[in-house]
N, C-alpha and C positions, 0 to 999 in steps of 0.2 A: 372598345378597349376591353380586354380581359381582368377580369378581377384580380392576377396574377403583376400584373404588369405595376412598374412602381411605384407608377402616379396613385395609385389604387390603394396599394398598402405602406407606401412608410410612411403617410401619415397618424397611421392604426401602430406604427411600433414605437418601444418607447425604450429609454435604454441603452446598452450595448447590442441585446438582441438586432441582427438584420444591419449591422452597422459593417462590412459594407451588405448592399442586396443584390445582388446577382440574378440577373435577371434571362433567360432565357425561352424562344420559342422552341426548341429542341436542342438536346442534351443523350448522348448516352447515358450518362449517369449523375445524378447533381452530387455524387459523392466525387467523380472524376472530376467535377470543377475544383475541389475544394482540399481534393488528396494533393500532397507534396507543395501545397501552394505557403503563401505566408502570410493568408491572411488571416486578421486579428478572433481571437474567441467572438464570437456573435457572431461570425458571418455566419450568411443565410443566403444558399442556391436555390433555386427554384425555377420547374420549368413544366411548359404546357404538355409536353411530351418527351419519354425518357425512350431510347431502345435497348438501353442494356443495364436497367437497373437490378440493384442489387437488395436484399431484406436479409433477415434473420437468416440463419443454419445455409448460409447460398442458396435461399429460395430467389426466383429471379421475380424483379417490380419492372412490366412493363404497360405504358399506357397503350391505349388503341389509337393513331391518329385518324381513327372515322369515328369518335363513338359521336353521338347527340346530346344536345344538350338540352 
């Protein structure tokens, strides 16, 4: 199981925070899951590997899907 996954972490949240958790093994972007959607403040995307993430000033956030762990 990945530390990611949600058996792993909602019971570490507490809160609204993560309320709903969206869980993902790949994602272009966890901001694309979460853009134009309706879900409530707290939700929380998350994912083992993005390809077209996005950061600050359009720096781009992409994972490596080979790194090691």
């Amino acid at each position: 199981m990945s530390d990611l996954e949600p058996e792993a972490v909602q019971p570490l949240l507490r809160g609204a925070f993560g309320v709903p958790y969206l869980y993902a093994t790949e994602v272009t972007s966890t901001q694309d899951v979460l853009a134009g959607s309706d879900h409530p403040h707290g939700a929380l995307a998350v994912a083992e590997h993005q390809t077209a993430g996005r950061g600050r000033s359009g720096r781009t956030r992409c994972s490596r899907s080979d790194q090691e762990e």
